[in-house]
C-alpha positions in Angstrom: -5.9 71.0 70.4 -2.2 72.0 69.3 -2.4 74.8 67.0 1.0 75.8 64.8 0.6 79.2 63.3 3.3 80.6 61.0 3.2 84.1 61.0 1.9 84.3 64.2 3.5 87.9 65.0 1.6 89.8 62.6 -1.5 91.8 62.9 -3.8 88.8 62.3 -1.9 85.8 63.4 -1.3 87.5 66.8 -5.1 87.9 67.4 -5.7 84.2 65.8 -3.1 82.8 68.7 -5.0 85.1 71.6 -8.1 83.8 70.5 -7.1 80.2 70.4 -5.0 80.3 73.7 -8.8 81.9 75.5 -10.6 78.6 73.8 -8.0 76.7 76.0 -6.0 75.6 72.9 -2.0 75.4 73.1 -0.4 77.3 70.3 2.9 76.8 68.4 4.7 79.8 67.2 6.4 79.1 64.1 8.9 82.0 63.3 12.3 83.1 61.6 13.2 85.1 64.8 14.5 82.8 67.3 14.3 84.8 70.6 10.1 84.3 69.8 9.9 81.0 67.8 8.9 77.6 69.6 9.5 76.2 65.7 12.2 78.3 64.2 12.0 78.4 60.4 13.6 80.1 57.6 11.7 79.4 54.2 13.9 81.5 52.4 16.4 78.8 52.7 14.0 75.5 52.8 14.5 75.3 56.7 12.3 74.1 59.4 12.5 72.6 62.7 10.2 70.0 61.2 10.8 68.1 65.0 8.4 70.5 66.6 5.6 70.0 64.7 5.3 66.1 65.3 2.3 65.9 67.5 0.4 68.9 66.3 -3.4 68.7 65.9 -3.7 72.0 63.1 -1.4 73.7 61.3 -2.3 77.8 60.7 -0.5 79.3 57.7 -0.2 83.1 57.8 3.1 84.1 56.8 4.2 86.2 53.9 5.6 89.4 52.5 2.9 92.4 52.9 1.5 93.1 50.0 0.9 96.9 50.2 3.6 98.4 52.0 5.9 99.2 49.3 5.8 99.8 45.6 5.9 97.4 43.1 9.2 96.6 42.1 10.7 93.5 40.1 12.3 92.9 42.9 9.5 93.6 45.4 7.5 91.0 43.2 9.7 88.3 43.7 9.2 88.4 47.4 5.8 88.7 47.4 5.3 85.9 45.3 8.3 83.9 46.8 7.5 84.3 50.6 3.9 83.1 49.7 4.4 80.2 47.1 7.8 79.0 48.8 6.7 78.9 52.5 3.6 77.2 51.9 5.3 74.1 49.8 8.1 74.0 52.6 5.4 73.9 54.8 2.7 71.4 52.7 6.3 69.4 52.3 7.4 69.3 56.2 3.4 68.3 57.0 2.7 65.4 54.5 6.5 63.5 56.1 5.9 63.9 59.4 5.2 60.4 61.6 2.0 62.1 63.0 1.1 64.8 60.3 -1.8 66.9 61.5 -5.7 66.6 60.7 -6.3 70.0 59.1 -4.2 72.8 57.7 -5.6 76.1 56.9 -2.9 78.0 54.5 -3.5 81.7 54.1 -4.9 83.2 50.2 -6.1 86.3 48.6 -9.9 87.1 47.4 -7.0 88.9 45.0 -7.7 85.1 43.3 -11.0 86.5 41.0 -9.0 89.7 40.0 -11.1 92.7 38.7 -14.8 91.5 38.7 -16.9 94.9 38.1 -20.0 94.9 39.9 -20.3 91.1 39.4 -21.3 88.8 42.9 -18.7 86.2 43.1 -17.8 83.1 45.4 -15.7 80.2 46.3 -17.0 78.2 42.8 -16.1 81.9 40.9 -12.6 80.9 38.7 -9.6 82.3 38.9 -9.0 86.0 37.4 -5.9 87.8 36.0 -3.6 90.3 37.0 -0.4 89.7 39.5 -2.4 89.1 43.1 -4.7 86.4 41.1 -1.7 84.4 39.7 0.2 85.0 43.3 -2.6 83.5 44.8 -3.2 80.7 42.2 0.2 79.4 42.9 0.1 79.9 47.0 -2.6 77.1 47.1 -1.4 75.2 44.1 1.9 74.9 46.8 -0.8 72.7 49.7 -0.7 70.3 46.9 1.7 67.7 49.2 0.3 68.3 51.8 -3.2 67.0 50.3 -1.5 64.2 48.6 -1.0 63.1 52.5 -4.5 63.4 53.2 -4.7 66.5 55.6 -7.5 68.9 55.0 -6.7 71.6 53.8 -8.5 74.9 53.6 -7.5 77.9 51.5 -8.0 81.5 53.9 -9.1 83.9 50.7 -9.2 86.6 53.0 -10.2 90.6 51.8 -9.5 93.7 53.2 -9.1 93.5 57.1 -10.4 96.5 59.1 -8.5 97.0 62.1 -8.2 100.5 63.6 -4.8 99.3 64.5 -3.1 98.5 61.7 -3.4 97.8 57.7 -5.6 100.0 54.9 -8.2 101.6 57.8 -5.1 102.6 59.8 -3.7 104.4 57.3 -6.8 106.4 56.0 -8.0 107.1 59.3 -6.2 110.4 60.0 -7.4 112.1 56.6 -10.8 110.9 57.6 -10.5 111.9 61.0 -9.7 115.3 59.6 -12.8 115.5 57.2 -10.1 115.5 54.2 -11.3 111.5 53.3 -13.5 110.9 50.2 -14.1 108.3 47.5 -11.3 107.0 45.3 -11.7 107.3 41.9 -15.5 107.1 40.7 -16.0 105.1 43.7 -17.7 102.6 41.7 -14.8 99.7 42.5 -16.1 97.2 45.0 -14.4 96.2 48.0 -14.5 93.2 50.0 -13.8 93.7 53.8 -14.1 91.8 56.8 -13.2 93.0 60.4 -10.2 91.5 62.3 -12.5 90.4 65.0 -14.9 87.8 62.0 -11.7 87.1 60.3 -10.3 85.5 64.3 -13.2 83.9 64.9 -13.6 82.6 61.3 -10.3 81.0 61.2 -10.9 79.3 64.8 -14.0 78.4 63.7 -12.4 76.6 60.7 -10.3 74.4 62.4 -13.2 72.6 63.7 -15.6 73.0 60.5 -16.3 70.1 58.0 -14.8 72.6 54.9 -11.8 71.9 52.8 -10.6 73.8 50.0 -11.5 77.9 49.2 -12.9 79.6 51.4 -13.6 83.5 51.2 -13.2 85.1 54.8 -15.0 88.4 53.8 -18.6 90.0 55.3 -21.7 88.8 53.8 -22.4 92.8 52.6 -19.5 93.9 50.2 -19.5 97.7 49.4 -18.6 99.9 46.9 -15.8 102.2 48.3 -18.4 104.9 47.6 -20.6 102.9 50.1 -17.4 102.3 52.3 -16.4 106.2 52.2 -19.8 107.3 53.4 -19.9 104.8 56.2 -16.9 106.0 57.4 -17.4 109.1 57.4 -20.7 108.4 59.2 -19.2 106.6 61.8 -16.9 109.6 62.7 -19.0 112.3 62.4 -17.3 113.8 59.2 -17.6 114.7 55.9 -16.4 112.8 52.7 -17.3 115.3 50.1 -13.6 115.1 48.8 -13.3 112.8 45.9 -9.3 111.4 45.3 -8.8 110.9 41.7 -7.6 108.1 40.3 -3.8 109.4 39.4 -3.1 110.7 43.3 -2.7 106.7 44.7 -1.3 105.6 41.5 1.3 108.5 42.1 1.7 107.5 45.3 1.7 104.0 45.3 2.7 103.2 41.7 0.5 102.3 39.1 0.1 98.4 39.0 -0.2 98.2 43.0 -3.1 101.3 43.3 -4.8 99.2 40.1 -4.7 95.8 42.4 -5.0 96.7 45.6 -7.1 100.1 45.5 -9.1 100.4 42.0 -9.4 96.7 41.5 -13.0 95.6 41.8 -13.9 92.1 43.8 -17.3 91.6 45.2 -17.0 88.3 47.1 -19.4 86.3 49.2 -18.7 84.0 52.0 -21.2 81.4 50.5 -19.2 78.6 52.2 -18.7 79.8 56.0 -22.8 81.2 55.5 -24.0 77.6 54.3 -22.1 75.7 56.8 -23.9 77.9 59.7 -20.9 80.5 60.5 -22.1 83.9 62.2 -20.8 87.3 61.3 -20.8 89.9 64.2 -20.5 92.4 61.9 -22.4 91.3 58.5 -22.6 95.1 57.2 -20.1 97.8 56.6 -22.3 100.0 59.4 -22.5 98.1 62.2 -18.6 97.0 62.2 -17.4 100.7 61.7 -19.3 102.2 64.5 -18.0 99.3 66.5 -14.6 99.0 66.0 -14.5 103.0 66.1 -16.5 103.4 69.4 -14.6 105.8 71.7 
């Protein structure tokens, strides 16, 4: 299979293209840096090197503007929203007129979608909830719409909190954990939705294959309560979490609409779809996939 994958640099679209290259799949790397691009794009300006992509078999969209690595400003906003909603129509668009469009396109989304859901199980049939991520992601697969309209199957990536030592939320919190200074956020109460780099790889490869079309959330069949998450941790290095962050210390830090969303925001979300269609988690539960991916 040929496999384009936009944002195939990053944290997870560089393990997706490793993965897919060891199944003996050739991969496309779609990029605005042209030293490491086989497709050079630049969505910012609507272009694409739509040429490359005759031929392909899939189409993996991962690109966008991170989400949590600086504050909210207006302007910070706009490219969040933007890179997201803009990218994915230039790239539904440059699909649905190609001579041979591809059979399935998997275009990256946010369990951000249900918004703040309390202690409330949700999944894929859940609707849509408020608040500046949900409406982000709202519009980031209302932008496949072409691309469906062509008749290629498209599947939306909801995707929750990835835990890689390496990189993203557990990088960062690792060091105060590591130092027995990490403890609950808030009341603790807020549930998170989490799934390891290593489910989140083989769910998207497994995907490309898979009947499914439409949401899909790529999160661990056990969400926690950060609570729950804190103590699991802290288990899994050997240290204590008796300090509690209050609430104010990430909204100082981070500002106060991005802490709400991102850290205080609650979203328990199950993978009902990848379960029913027979997918297997290597780590279902917050335990088992901290003492692995921490193991010395």
């Amino acid at each position: 299979m040929i496999v384009a994958i936009t944002g195939a640099t990053g944290t997870i679209g560089s393990a997706v293209s490793a993965h897919l290259r060891e199944m003996g799949h050739e991969v496309i790397c779609i990029s605005r840096n042209r030293d490491r691009a086989d497709v050079y794009w630049n969505p910012s300006e609507g272009l694409i090197e739509s040429q490359g992509l005759e031929g392909i078999d899939a189409m993996i969209h991962l690109a966008g503007e991170s989400i949590g690595n600086r504050r909210w400003s207006k302007r910070q906003k706009t490219e969040i929203y933007s890179s997201r909603v803009k990218g994915t129509e230039l790239i539904a668009r440059t699909l649905s007129q190609l001579d041979s469009p591809p059979a399935v396109f998997l275009s990256g989304s946010a369990t951000g979608f249900y918004g703040d859901c309390g202690s409330n199980q949700i999944d894929e049939k859940s609707p849509k909830g408020s608040g500046f991520l949900a409406e982000v992601a709202a519009d980031w697969e209302t932008a496949t719409t072409s691309a469906e309209e062509a008749g290629i199957k498209v599947t939306h990536l909801r995707t929750g909190i990835v835990l890689d030592p390496q990189s993203g939320m557990l990088q960062k919190i690792l060091p105060l954990f590591k130092l027995g200074l990490g403890g609950k956020l808030g009341n603790g109460n807020q549930y998170w939705s989490w799934i390891t780099l290593e489910d989140e790889v083989r769910l998207i490869g497994w995907l490309l294959s898979a009947d499914i079309q439409g949401p899909v959330n790529l999160t661990a069949p056990e969400p926690v309560s950060n609570a729950q998450f804190t103590k699991a941790l802290g288990s899994a290095l050997g240290k204590p979490t008796a300090v509690a962050v209050p609430k104010f210390g990430p909204m100082l830090l981070a500002g106060r609409e991005l802490a709400q969303e991102l850290i205080f925001t609650s979203t328990r979300a199950l993978p009902s779809v990848p379960i029913d269609g027979g997918f297997q988690f290597k780590h279902p539960s917050i335990d088992i996939a901290l003492n692995e991916i921490l193991r010395p």
